[in-house]
C-alpha positions in Angstrom: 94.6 75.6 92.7 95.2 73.7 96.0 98.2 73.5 95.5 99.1 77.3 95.2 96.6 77.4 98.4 98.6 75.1 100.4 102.1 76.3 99.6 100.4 79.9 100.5 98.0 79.3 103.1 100.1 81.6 106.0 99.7 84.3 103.4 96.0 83.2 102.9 95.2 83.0 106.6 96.9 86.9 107.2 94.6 88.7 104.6 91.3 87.2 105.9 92.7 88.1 109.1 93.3 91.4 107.8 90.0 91.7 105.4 87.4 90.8 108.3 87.9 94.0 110.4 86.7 96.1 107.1 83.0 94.4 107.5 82.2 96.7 110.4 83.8 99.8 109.0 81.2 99.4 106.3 78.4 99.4 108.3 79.8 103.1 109.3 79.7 104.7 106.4 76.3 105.7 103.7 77.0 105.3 99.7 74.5 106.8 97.9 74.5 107.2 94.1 71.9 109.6 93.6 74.0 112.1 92.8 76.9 110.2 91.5 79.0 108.7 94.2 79.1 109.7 97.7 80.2 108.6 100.7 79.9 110.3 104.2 80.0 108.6 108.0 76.9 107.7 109.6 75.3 110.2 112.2 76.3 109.5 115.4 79.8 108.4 116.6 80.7 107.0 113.5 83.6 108.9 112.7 84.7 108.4 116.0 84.7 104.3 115.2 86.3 104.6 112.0 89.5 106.3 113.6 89.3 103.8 116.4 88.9 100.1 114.4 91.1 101.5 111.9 94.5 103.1 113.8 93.6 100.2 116.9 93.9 97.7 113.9 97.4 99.1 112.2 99.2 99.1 115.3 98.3 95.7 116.3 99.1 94.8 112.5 102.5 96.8 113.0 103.4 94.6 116.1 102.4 91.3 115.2 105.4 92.0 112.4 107.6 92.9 115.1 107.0 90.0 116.9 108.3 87.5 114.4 111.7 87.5 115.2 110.7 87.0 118.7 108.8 84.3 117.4 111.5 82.8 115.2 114.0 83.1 118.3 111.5 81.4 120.5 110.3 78.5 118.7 112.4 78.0 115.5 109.4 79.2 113.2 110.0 81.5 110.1 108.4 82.2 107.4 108.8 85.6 105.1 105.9 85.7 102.8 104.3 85.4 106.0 105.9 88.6 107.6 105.2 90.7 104.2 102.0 89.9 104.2 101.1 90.9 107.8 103.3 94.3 106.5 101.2 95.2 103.7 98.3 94.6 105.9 99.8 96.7 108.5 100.6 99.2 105.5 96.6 99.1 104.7 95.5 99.8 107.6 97.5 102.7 108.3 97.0 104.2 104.6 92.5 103.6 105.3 93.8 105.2 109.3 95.1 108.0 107.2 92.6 108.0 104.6 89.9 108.0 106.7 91.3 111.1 109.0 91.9 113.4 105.6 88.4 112.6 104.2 86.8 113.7 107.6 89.2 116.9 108.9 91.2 117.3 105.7 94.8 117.3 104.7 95.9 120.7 106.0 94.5 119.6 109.7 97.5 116.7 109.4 99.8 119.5 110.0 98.4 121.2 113.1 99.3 118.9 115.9 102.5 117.2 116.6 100.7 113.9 117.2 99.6 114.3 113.5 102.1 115.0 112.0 104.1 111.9 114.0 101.7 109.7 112.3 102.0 111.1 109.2 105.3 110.4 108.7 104.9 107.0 110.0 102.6 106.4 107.0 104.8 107.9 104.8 108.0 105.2 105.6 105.0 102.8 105.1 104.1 103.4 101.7 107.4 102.3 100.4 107.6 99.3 102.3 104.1 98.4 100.8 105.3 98.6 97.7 108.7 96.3 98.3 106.7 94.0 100.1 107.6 91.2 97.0 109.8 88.5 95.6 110.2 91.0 92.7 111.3 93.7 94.8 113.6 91.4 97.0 115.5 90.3 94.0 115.7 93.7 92.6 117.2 95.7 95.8 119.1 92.6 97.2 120.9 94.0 100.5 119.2 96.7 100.5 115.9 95.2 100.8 116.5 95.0 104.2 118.2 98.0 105.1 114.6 99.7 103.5 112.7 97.1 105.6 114.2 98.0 109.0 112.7 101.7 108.2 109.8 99.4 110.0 111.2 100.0 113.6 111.3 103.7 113.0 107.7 103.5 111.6 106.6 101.4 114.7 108.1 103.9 117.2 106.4 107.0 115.4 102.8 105.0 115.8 103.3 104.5 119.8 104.2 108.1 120.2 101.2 109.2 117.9 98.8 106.8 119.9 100.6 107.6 123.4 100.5 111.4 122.5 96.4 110.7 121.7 96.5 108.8 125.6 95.3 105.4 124.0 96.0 102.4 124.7 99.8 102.2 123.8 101.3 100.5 127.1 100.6 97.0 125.9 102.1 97.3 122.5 105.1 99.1 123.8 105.9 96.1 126.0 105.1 93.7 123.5 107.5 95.7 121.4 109.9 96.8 123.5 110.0 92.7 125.3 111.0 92.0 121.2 113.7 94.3 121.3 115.6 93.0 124.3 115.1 89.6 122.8 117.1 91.1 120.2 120.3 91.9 121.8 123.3 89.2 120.9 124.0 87.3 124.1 120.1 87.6 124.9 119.1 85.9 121.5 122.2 83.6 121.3 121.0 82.2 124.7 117.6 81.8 123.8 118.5 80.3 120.7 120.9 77.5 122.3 117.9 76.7 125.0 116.0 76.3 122.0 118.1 73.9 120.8 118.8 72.1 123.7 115.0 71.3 124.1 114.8 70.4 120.0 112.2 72.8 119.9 111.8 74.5 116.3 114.8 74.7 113.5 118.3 75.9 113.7 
């Protein structure tokens, strides 16, 4: 048991990071089982709270994965498993973001706004990346695991124009994002790298 908990512990670490934020969206919500199951939002601003923890908690989800090549360019540091994990909990999120929005307006209002429809098909590149998000599936689509995977930069794009569209606050993922990006290019990256390596920071 330790053992599988210390050869996992990054992946460990992401899902409690990930699980925590549900406590409050629980507290938003009344089950009663009077007459079988039902749930409905608390009175109030509830509903308003559920869209908020939920779609604030995919996007910052969504960028943390986008930031580990930046990380990995920076400071030598990579680790996969990691990465998947934060993308199905970035996956989660969106899906209970989604979820959430259907069981309150329904699925026909997903289609009456541009800004809903944007995030709608940002879930929908999601869902398949959820369900890649394995050594199974890694194994099974070889190269083209990570043609499939890169659908995440589309994905991430579609949630900053749903949020900006919505006038939240976008600005400081876009940065963070868009900062990731440039780190990106070729001669940018292979600079940063060789720096890295001059100072012995990190691994090849």
């Amino acid at each position: 048991m330790m053992g599988i908990l210390k050869r996992n512990y990054g992946w460990w670490i992401v899902a409690l990071l990930a699980t925590l934020p549900l406590i409050p969206l629980l507290s938003l919500v009344n089950v009663e089982f009077s007459n079988g199951l039902a749930i409905s939002p608390v009175e109030g601003d509830s509903v308003e709270m559920l869209y908020h923890i939920s779609g604030e908690f995919a996007i910052r989800w969504m960028t943390a994965v986008l930031t580990c090549t930046p990380f990995f360019i920076l400071f030598g540091v990579n680790n996969l498993f990691v990465r998947q994990s934060m993308g199905i909990a970035t996956a989660v999120w969106s899906l209970l973001h989604f979820i959430i929005f259907i069981w309150t307006e329904g699925v026909l209002e997903t289609f009456t706004q541009f800004n809903y429809i944007v995030g709608f098909i940002a879930v929908l590149i999601l869902i398949p990346l959820l369900f890649t998000s394995n050594r199974k599936s890694m194994k099974w689509l070889k190269a083209k695991w990570k043609q499939l995977q890169s659908m995440a930069y589309v994905a991430i794009f579609l949630s900053l124009l749903h949020v900006a569209i919505l006038d939240k606050t976008w600005i400081l993922y876009a940065v963070i994002v868009g900062v990731g990006f440039v780190m990106r290019i070729p001669f940018i990256k292979e600079a940063l790298i060789a720096f890295r390596k001059k100072r012995g920071v990190g691994k090849a």
